[in-house]
MDAnalysis code that builds the backbone (N, CA, C; Angstrom):
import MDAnalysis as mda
import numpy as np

u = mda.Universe.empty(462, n_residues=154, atom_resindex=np.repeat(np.arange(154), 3), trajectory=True)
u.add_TopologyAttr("name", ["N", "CA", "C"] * 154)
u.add_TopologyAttr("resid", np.arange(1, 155))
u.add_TopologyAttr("resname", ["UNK", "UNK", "UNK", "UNK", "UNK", "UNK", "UNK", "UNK", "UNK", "UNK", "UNK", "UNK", "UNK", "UNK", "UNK", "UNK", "UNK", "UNK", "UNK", "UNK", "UNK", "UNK", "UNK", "UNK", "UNK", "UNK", "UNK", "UNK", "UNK", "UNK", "UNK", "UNK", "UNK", "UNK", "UNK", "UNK", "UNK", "UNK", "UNK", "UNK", "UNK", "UNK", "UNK", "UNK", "UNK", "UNK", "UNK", "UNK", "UNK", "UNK", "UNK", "UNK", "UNK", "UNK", "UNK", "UNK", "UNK", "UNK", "UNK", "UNK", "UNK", "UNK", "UNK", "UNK", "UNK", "UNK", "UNK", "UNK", "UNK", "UNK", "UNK", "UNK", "UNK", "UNK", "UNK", "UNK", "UNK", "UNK", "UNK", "UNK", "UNK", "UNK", "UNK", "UNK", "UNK", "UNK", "UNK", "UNK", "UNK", "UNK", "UNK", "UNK", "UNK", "UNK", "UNK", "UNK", "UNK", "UNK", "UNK", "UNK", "UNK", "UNK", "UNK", "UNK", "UNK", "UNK", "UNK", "UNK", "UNK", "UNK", "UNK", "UNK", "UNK", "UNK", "UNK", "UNK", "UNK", "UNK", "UNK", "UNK", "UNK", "UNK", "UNK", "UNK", "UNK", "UNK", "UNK", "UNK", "UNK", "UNK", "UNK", "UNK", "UNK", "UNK", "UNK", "UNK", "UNK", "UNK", "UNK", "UNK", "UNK", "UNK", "UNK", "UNK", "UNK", "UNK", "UNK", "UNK", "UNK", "UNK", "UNK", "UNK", "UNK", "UNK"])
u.atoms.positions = np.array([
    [-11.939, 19.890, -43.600],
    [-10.849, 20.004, -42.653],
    [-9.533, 19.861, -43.413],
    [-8.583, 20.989, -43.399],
    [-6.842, 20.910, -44.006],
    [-5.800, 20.042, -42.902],
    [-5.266, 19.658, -43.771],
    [-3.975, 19.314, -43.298],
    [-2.938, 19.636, -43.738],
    [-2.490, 20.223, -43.028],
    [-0.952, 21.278, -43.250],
    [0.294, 19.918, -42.735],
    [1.214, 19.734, -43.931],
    [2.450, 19.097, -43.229],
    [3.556, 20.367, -43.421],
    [4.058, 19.995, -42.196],
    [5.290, 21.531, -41.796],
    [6.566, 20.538, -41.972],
    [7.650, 21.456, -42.571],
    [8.606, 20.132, -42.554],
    [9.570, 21.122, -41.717],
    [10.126, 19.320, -40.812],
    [11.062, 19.898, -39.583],
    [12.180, 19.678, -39.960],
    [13.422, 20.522, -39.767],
    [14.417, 20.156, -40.167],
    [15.652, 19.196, -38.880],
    [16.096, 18.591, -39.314],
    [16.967, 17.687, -38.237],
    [18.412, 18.782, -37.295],
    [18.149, 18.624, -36.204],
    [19.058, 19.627, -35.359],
    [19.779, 18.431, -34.255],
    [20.955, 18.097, -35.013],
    [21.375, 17.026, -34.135],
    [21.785, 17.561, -32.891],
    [22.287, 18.969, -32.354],
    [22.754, 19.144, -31.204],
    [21.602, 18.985, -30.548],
    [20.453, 19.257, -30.885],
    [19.001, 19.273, -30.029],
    [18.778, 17.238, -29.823],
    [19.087, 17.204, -30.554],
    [18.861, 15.138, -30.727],
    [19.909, 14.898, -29.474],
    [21.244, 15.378, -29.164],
    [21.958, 14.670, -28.422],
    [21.789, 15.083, -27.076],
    [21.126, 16.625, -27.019],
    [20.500, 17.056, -25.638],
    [19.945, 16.650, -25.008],
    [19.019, 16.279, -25.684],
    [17.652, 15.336, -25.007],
    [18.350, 13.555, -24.798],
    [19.088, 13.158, -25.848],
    [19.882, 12.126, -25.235],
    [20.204, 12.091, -23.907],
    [21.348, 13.474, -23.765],
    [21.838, 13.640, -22.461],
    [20.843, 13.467, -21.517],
    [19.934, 14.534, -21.495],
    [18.564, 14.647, -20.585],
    [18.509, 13.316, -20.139],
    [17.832, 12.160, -21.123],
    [17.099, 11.036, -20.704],
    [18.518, 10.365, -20.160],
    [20.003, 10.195, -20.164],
    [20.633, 9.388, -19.792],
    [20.725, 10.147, -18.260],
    [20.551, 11.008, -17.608],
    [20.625, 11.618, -16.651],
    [19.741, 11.144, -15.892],
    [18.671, 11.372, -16.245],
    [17.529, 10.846, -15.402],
    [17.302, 9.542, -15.185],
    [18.537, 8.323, -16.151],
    [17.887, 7.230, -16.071],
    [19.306, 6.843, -15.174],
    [20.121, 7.561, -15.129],
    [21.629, 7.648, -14.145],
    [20.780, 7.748, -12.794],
    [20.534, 8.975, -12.637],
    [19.639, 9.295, -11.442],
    [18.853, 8.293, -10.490],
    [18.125, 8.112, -11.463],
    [16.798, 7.175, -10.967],
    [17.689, 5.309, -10.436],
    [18.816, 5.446, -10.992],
    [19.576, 3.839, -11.233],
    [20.621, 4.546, -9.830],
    [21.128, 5.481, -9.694],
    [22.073, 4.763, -8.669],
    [21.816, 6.037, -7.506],
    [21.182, 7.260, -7.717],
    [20.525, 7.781, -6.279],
    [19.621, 6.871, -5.405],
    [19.102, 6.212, -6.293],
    [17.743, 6.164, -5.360],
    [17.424, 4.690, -5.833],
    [18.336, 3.752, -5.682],
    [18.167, 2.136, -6.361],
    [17.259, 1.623, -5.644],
    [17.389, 1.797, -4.618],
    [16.435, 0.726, -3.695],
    [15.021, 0.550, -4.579],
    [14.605, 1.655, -5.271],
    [13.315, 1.411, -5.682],
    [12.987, 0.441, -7.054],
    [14.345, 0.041, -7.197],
    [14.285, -1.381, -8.335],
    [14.276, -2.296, -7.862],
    [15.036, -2.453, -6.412],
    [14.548, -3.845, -6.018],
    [13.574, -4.093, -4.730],
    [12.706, -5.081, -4.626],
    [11.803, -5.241, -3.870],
    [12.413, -5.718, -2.487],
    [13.266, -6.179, -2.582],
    [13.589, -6.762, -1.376],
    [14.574, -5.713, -0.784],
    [14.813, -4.224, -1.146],
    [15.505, -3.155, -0.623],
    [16.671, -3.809, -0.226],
    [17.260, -4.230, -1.037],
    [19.062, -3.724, -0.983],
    [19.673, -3.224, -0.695],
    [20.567, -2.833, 0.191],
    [21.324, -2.031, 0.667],
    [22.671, -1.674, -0.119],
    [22.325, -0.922, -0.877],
    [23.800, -0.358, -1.751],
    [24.760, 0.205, -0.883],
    [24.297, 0.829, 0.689],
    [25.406, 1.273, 1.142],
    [26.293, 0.497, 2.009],
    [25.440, -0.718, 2.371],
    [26.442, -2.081, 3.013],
    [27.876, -2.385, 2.284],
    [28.865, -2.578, 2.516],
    [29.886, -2.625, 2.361],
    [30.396, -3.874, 1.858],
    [30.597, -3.957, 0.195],
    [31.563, -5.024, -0.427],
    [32.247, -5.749, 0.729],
    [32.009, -7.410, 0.040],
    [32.805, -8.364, 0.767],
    [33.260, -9.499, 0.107],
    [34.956, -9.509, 0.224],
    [35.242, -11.051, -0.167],
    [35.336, -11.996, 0.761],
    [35.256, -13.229, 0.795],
    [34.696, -14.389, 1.899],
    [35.727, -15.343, 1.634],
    [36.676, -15.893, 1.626],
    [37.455, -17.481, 1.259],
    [37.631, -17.935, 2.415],
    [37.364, -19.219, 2.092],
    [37.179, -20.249, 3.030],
    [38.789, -21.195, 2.661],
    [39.111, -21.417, 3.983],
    [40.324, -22.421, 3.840],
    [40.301, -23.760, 4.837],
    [40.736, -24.428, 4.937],
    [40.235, -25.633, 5.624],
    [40.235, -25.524, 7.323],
    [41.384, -24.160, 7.703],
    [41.363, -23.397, 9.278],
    [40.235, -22.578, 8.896],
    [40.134, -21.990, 8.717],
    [38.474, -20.787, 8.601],
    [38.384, -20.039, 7.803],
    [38.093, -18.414, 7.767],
    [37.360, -17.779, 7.403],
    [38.197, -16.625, 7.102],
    [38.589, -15.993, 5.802],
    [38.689, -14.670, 6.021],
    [37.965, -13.843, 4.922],
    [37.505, -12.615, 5.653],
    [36.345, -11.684, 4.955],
    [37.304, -10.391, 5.096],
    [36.910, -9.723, 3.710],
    [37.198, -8.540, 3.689],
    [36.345, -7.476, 3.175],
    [36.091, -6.387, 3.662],
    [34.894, -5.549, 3.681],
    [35.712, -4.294, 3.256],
    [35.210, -3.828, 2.372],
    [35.940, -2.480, 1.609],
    [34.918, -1.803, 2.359],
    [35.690, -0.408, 3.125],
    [35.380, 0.464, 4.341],
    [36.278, 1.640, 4.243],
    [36.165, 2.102, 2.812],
    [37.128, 3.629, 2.728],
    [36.389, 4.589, 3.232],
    [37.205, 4.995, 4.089],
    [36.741, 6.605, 4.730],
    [35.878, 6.653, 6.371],
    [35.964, 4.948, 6.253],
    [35.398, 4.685, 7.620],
    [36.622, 4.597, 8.849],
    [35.830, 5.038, 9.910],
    [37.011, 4.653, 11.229],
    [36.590, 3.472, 11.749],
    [37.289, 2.938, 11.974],
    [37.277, 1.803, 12.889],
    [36.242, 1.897, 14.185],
    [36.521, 2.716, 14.760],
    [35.569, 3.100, 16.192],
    [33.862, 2.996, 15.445],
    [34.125, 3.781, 14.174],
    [32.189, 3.472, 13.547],
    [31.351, 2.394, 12.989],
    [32.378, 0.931, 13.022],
    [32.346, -0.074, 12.794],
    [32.193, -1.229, 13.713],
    [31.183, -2.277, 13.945],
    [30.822, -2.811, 15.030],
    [30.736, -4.596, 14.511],
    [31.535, -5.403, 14.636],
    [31.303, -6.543, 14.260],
    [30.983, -7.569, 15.247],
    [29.913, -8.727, 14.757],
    [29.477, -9.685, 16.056],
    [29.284, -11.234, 15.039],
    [30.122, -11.533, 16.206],
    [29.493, -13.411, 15.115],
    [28.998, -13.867, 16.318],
    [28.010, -14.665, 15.844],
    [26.531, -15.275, 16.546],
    [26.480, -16.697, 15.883],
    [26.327, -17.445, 16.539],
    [25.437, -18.826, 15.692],
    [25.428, -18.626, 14.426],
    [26.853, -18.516, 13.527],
    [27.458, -19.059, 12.845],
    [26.848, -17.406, 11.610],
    [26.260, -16.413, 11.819],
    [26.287, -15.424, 11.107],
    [27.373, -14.188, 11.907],
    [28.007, -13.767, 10.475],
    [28.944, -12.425, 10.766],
    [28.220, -11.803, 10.239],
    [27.602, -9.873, 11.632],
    [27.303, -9.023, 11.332],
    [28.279, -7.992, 11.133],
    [27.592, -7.341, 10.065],
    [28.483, -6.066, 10.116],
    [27.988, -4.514, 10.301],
    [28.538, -3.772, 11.432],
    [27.340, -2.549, 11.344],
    [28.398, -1.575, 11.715],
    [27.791, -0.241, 10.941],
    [28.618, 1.248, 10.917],
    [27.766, 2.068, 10.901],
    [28.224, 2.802, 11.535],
    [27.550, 4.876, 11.505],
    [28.588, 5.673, 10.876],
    [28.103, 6.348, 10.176],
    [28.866, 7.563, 9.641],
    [28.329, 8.672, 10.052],
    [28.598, 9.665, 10.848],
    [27.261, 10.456, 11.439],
    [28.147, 11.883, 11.076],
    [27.433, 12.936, 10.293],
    [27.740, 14.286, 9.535],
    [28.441, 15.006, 11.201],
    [29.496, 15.688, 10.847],
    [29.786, 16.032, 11.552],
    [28.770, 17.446, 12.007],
    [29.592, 17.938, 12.949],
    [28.763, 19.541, 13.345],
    [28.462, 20.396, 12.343],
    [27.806, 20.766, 12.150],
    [27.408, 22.551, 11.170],
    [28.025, 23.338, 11.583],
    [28.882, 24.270, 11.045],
    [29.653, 25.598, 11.153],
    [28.177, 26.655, 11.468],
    [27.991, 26.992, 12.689],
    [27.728, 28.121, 12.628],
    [27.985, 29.713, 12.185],
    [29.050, 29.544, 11.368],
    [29.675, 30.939, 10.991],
    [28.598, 31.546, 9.820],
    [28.197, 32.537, 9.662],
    [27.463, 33.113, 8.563],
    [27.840, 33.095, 7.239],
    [29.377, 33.286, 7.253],
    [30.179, 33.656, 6.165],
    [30.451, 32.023, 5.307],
    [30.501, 31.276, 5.946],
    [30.219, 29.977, 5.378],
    [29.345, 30.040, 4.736],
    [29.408, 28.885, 3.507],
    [28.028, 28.444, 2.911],
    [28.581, 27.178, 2.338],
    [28.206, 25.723, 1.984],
    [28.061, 24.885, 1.146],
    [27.449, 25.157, -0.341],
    [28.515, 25.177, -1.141],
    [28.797, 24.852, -2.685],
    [27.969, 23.670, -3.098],
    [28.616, 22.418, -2.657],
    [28.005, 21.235, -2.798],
    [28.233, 20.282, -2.157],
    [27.380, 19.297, -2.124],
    [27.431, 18.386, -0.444],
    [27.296, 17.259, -1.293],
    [27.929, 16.688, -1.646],
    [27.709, 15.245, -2.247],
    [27.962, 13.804, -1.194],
    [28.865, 14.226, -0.138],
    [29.131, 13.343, 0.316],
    [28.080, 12.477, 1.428],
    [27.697, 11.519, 1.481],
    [26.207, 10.477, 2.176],
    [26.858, 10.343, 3.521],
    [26.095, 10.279, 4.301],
    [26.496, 9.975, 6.005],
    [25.370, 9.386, 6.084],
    [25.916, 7.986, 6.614],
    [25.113, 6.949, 6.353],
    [25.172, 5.541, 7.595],
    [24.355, 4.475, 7.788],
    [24.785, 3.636, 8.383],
    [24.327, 2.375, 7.873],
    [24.965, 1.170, 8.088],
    [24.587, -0.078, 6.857],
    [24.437, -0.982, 7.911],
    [23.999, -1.923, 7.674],
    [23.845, -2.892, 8.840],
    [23.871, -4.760, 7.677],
    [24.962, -5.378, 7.604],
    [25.226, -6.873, 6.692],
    [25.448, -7.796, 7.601],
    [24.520, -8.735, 7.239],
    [24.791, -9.972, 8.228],
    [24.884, -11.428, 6.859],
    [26.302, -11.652, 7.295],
    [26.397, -12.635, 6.242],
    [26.751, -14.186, 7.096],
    [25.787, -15.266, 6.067],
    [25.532, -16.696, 7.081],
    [27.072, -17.247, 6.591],
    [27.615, -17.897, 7.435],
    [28.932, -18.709, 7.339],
    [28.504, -20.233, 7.230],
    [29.114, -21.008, 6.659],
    [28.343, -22.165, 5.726],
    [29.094, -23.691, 7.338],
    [29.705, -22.733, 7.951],
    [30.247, -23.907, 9.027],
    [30.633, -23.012, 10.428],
    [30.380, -23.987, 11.222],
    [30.498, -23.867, 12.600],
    [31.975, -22.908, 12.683],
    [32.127, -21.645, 13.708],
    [33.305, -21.275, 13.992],
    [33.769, -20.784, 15.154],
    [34.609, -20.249, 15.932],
    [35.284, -19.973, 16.975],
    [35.675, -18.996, 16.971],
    [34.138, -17.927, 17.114],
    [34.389, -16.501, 17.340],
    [35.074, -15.861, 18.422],
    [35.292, -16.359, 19.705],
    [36.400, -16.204, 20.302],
    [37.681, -15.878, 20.396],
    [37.812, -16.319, 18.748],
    [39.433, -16.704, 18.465],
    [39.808, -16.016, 16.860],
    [38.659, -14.838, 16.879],
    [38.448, -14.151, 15.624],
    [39.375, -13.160, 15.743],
    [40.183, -12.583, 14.494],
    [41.075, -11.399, 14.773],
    [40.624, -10.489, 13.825],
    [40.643, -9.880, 13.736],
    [39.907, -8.046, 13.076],
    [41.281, -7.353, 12.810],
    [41.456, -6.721, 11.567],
    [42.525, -5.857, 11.176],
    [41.994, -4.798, 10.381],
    [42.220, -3.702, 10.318],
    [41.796, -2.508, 9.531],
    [42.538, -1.906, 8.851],
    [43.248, -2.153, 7.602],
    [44.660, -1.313, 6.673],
    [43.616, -0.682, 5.441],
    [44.002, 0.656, 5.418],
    [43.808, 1.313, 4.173],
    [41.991, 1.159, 3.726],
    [41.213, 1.479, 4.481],
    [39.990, 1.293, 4.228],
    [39.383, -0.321, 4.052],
    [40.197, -1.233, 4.417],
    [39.895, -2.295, 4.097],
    [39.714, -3.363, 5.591],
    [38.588, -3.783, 5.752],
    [38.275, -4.943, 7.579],
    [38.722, -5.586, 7.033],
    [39.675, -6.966, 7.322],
    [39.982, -7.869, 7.435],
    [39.808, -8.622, 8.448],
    [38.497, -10.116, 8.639],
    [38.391, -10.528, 9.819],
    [38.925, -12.156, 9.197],
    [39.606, -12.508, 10.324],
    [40.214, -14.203, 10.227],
    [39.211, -15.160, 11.272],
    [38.406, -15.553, 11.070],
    [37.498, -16.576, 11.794],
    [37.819, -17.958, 11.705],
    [38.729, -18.474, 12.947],
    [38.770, -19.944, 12.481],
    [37.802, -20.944, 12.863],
    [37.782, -22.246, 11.794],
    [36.360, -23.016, 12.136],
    [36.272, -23.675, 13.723],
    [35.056, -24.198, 14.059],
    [35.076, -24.903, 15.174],
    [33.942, -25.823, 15.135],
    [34.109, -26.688, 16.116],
    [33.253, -27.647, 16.726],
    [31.845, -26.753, 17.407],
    [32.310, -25.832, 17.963],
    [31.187, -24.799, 18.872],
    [31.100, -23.249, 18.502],
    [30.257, -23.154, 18.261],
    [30.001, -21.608, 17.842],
    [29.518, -20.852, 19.287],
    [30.583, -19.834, 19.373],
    [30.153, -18.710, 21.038],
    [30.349, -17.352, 20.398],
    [29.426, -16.355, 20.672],
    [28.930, -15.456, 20.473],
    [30.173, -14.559, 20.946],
    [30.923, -13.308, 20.020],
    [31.485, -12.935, 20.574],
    [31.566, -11.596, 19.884],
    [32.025, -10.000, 20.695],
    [32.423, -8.875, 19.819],
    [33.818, -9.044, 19.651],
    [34.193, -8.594, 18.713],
    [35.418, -8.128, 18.216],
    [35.705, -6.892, 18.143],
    [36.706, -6.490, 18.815],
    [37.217, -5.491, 18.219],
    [38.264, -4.875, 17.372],
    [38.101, -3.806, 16.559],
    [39.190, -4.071, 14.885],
    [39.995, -3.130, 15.691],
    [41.436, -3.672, 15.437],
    [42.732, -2.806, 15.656],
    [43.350, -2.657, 14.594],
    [43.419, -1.479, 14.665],
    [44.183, -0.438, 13.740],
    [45.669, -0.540, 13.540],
    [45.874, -0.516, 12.723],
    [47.566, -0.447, 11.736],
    [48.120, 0.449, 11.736],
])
């Protein structure tokens, strides 16, 4: 039995292709479709939040670019703030002459319920909406009562 050695010569544009290739697919696989790294399914499309606490209560802010207010639904309960939105694709153009190029954009709905570490007075909660950004002010209380809010617009 022969053994033939063939000698290959080095083709770095071919070396950085296949680079590309594998960083694509490992792009892909990491932020299309994350949920499947974590077990406990994460919601990447729930909406960033900062939380500070001051010795009157609570203010949270939820980065919400491109959202309306009307698609946004907030409820504090026994001492958890939910947060829930629809983004729902608008109508399809029936026209023929139309066509989609490319559709990147997700229509989506998230649903975050974050626990508040003290009693508060959802009653007395105010909701603001500037520039893609919720701003809710929750001050603390003795009694926690279940209440909707609704976010008014700037």
């Amino acid at each position: 039995m022969a053994t033939y050695l063939t000698r290959r010569t080095w083709n770095p544009a071919g070396e950085m292709l296949a680079l590309s290739e594998a960083m694509d697919q490992l792009m892909r696989n990491a932020f299309v479709s994350p949920t499947r790294w974590f077990e406990s399914g994460f919601n990447f499309d729930a909406p960033a939040v900062d939380i500070m606490e001051t010795p009157e209560g609570f203010t949270i802010k939820a980065a919400l670019p491109g959202w309306k207010p009307e698609d946004v639904d907030v409820t504090v309960e026994n001492g958890l703030l939910t947060l829930k939105g629809e983004w729902k694709q608008e109508e399809e153009s029936k026209d023929e002459k139309n066509k989609w190029l490319r559709k990147e954009i997700r229509y989506n709905s998230f649903e975050r319920t974050i626990s508040l570490p003290t009693e508060v007075e959802a009653d007395k909660a105010k909701a603001e909406f500037e520039n893609g950004v919720l701003t809710l002010t929750i001050p603390k209380s003795e009694v926690v009562k279940p209440k909707q809010i609704k976010i008014a617009v700037k």
